[in-house]
C-alpha positions as CSV (number, residue, x, y, z in Angstrom):
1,X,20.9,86.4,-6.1
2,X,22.0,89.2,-8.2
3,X,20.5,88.8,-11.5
4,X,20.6,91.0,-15.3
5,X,20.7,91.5,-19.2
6,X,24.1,92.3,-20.4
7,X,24.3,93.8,-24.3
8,X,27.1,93.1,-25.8
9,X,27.3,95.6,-28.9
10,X,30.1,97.0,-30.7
11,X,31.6,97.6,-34.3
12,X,31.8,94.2,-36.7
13,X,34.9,92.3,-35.8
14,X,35.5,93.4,-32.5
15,X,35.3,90.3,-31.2
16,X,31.8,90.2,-29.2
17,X,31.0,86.6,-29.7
18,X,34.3,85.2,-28.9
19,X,33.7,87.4,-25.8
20,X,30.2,85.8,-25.3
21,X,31.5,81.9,-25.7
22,X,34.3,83.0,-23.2
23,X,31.7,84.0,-20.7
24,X,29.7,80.9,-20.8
25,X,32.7,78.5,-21.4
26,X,30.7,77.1,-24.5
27,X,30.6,77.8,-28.4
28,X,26.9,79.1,-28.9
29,X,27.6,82.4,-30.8
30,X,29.7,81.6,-34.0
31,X,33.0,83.3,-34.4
32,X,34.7,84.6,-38.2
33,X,37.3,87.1,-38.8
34,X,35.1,88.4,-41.5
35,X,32.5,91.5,-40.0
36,X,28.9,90.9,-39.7
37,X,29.0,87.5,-39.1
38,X,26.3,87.5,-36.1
39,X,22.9,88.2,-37.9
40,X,20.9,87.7,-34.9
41,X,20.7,88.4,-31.1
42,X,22.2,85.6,-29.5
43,X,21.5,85.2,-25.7
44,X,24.3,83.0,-23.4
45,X,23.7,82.6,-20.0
46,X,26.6,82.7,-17.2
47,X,25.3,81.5,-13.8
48,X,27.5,81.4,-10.5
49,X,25.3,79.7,-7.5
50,X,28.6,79.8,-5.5
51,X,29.2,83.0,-6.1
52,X,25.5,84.4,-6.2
53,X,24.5,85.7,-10.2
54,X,22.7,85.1,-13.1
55,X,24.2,87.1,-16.3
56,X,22.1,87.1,-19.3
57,X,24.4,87.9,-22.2
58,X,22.8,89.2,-25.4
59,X,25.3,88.8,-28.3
60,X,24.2,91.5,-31.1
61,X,25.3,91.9,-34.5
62,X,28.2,94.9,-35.5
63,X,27.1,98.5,-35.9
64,X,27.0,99.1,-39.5
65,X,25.5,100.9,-42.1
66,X,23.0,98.7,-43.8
67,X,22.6,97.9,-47.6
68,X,19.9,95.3,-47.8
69,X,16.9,94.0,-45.7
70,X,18.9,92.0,-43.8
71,X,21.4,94.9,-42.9
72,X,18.1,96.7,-41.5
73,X,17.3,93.6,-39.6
74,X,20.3,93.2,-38.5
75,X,20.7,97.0,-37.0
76,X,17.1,96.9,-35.7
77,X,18.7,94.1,-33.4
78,X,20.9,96.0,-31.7
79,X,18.9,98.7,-31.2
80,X,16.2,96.7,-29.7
81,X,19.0,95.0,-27.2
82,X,19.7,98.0,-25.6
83,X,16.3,98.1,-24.0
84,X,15.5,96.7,-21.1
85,X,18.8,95.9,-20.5
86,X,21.2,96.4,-17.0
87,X,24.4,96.9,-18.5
88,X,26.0,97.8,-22.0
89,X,29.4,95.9,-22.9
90,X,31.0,98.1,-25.4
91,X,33.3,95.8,-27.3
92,X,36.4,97.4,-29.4
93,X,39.1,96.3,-31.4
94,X,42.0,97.9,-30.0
95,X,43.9,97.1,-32.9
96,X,41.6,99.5,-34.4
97,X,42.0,103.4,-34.3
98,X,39.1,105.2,-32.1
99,X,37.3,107.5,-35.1
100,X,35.0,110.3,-33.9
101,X,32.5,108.1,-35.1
102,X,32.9,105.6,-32.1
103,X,33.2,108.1,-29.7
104,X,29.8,109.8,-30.5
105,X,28.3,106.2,-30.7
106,X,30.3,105.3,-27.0
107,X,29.0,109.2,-25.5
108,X,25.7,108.8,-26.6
109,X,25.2,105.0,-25.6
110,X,26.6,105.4,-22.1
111,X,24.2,108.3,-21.7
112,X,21.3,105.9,-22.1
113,X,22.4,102.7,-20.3
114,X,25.3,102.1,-17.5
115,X,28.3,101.2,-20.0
116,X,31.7,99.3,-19.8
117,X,34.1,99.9,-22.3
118,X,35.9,96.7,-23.3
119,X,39.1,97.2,-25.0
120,X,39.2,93.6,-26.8
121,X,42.4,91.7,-28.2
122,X,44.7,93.4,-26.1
123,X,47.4,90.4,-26.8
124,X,47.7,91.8,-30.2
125,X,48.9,95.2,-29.6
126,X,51.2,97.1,-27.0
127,X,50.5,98.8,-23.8
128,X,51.0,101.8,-25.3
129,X,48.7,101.3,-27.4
130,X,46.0,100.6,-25.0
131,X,47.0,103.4,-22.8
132,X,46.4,105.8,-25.9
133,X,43.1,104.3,-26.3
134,X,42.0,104.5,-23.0
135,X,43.1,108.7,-22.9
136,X,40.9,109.0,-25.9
137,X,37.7,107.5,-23.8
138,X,38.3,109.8,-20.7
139,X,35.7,111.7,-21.6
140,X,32.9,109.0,-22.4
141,X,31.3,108.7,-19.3
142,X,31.4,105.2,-19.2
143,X,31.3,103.2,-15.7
144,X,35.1,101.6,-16.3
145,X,37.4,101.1,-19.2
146,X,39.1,97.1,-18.7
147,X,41.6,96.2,-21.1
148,X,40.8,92.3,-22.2
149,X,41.7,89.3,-24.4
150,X,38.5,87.1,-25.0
151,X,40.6,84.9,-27.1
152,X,43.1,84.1,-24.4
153,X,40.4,84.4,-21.2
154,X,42.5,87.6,-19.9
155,X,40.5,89.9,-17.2
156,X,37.2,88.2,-17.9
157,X,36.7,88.1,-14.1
158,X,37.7,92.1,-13.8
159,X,34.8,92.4,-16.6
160,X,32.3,90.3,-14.3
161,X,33.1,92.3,-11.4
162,X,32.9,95.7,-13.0
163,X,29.3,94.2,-14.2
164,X,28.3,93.0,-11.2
165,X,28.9,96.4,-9.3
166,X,25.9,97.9,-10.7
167,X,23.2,95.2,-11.1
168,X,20.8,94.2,-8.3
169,X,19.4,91.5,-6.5
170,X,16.3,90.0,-8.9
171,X,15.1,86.4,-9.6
172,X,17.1,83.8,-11.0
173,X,15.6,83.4,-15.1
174,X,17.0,80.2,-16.2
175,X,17.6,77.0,-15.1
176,X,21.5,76.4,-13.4
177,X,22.7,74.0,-16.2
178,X,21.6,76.4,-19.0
179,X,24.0,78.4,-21.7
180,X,21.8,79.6,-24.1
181,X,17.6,79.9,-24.9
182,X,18.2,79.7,-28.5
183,X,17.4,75.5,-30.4
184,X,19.2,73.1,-31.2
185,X,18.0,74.1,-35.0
186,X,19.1,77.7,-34.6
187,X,22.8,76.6,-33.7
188,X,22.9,74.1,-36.5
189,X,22.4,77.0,-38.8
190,X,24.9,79.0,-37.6
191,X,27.4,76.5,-37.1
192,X,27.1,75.6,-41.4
193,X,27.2,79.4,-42.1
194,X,30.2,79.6,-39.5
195,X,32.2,76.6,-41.9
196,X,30.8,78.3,-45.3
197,X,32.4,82.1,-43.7
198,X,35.4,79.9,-42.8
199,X,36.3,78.0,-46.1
200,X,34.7,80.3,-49.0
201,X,35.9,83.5,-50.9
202,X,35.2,87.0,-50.1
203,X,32.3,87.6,-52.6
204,X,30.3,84.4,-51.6
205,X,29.7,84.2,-47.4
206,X,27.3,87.8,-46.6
207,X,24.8,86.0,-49.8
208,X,24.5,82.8,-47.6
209,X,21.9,81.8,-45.5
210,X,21.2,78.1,-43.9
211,X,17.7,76.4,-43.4
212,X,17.3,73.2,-41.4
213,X,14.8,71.1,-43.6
214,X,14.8,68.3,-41.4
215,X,16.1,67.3,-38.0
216,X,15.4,64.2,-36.4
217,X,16.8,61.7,-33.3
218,X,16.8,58.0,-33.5
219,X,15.4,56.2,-30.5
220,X,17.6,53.3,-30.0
221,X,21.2,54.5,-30.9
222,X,20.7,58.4,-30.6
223,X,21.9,59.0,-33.3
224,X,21.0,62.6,-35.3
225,X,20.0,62.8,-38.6
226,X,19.9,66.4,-39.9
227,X,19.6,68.2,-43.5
228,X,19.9,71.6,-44.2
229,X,19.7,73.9,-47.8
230,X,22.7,76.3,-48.4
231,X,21.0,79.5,-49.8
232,X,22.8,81.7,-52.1
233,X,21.9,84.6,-54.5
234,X,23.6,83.3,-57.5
235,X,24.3,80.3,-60.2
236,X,28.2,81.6,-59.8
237,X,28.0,81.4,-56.1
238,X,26.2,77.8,-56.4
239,X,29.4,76.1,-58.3
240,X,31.9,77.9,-55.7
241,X,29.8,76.6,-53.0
242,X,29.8,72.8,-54.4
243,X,33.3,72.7,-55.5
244,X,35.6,70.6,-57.9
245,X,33.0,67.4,-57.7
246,X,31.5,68.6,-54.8
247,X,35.0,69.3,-52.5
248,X,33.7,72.3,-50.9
249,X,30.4,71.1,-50.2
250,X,31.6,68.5,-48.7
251,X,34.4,70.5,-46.6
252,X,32.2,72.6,-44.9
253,X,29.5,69.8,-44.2
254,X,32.3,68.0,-42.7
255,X,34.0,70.7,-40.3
256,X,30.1,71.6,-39.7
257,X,29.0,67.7,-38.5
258,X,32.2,67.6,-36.2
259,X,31.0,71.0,-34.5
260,X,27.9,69.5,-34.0
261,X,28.8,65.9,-33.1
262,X,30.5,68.1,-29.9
263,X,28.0,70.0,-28.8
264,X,25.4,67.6,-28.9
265,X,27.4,64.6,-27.5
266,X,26.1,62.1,-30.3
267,X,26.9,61.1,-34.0
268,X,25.3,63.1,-36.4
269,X,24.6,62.4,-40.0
270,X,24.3,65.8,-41.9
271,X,23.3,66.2,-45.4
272,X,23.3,69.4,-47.1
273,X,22.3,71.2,-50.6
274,X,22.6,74.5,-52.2
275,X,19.7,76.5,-53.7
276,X,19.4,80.2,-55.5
277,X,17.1,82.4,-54.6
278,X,17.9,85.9,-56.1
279,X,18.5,88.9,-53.4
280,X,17.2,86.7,-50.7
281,X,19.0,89.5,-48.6
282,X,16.4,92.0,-49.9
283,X,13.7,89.6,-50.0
284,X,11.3,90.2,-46.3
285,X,9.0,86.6,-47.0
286,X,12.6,84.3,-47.6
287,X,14.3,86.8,-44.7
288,X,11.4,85.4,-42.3
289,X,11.8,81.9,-43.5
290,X,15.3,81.9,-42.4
291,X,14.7,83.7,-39.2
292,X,15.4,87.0,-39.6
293,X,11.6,88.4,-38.7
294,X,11.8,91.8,-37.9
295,X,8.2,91.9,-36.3
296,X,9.7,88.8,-33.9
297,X,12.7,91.1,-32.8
């Protein structure tokens, strides 16, 4: 069978990991409209036994300049992604303007690694729009240019085709049945910091960070029991966190649980609680407590 690594990478917002959960047909890589939500590489797995492939998708957080520990963690991610890697997916808005910024980052990226160009939410904008866009990249090198919509499933196949051109024949890495490599444990983090992103102000969400303190199955009825720690980097951001007699709290544990009750097909019982710890985001021990090691990358 024809089998590679995909990278997705792109600007924050562009809308790799809606791209990624399109791909596999299954929410493993959580989705915001605020940038810099993915913190880690996140690795979804599309396999076709009709058809012949094995894609390994690696979902990487948005090129940006970073301003803390965890924004050099964070870019140390994507650069390590594109190594030992088939193909580059090169998400853009194409809401967005293309700044001479992009198109040095596009040049130089598809002169190290084969690279499609994916012009993402195409449903929000005109064709002209996307015809402008794809003038400005004539002179990228990159191996195609397809205008998509992850959101609404549009040209996903073109995008697996154009992908498929260029890898070769290899060994099939994962089981058939299997999305993602990452645990049960890693998802439940993501999926509270995808409800705290969702429900909280601006100021609060980039200061948040989840830990699983306990995770546990019950024999007889299956049931999950599961408790986590909110962290934050400030009293303020505690008591916006908890809410009016705990309303927000309780909001995102909620909208959280029902996530997880989905994916993992049983009742869950999740607890939660918020803890300070001061410029966690600067802090390398607390960073590698909650997963973001950058000797593991």
């Amino acid at each position: 069978m024809k089998s590679g690594f995909v990278s997705i990478i792109g600007r924050p917002n562009a809308g790799k990991s809606t791209l990624l959960n399109a791909f596999v047909k299954q929410k493993i890589s959580i989705v915001s409209w605020r940038p810099q939500t993915t913190r880690n590489k996140i690795t979804g797995i599309l396999t076709d036994k009709e058809k012949g492939f094995q894609l390994v998708f690696l979902d990487t957080p948005g090129i940006h300049t970073p301003k803390n520990a965890l924004g050099v963690y964070m870019q140390k991610v994507v650069k390590q992604s594109l190594d030992d890697i088939d193909v580059i997916l090169y998400v853009h808005d194409s809401g967005r303007e293309l700044t001479t910024k992009d198109i040095e980052l596009l040049t130089e990226t598809a002169k190290r690694n084969k690279t499609i160009v994916v012009l993402n939410k195409t449903d929000e904008v005109t064709d002209d729009k996307v015809m402008s866009l794809i003038g400005k990249l004539k002179d990228v090198n990159a191996l195609s240019i397809v205008p998509a919509s992850a959101k609404n499933r549009v040209n996903l196949d073109i995008i697996i085709d154009e992908i498929l051109k260029v890898i070769n024949e290899g060994v099939q890495y994962y089981p058939d049945d299997m999305v993602t490599d990452r645990t049960m444990r890693f998802l439940v983090t993501e999926i509270v910091r995808e409800k705290a992103l969702k429900n909280l102000s601006q100021e609060v969400p980039h200061g948040i960070g989840v830990e699983v303190t306990s995770y546990s199955e019950r024999k007889q009825s299956g049931i999950v029991d599961i408790s986590v720690d909110i962290i934050c980097e400030k009293q303020t951001h505690k008591a916006i966190i908890i809410g009016k007699n705990g309303s927000m709290l309780k909001k995102i544990l909620t909208d959280a649980r029902l996530d997880m009750e989905r994916l993992l097909e049983s009742k869950v019982f999740l607890k939660g609680y918020v803890k300070v710890k001061e410029d966690w985001r600067d802090n390398t021990s607390l960073l590698s407590e909650l997963g973001y090691n950058k000797s593991e990358i």
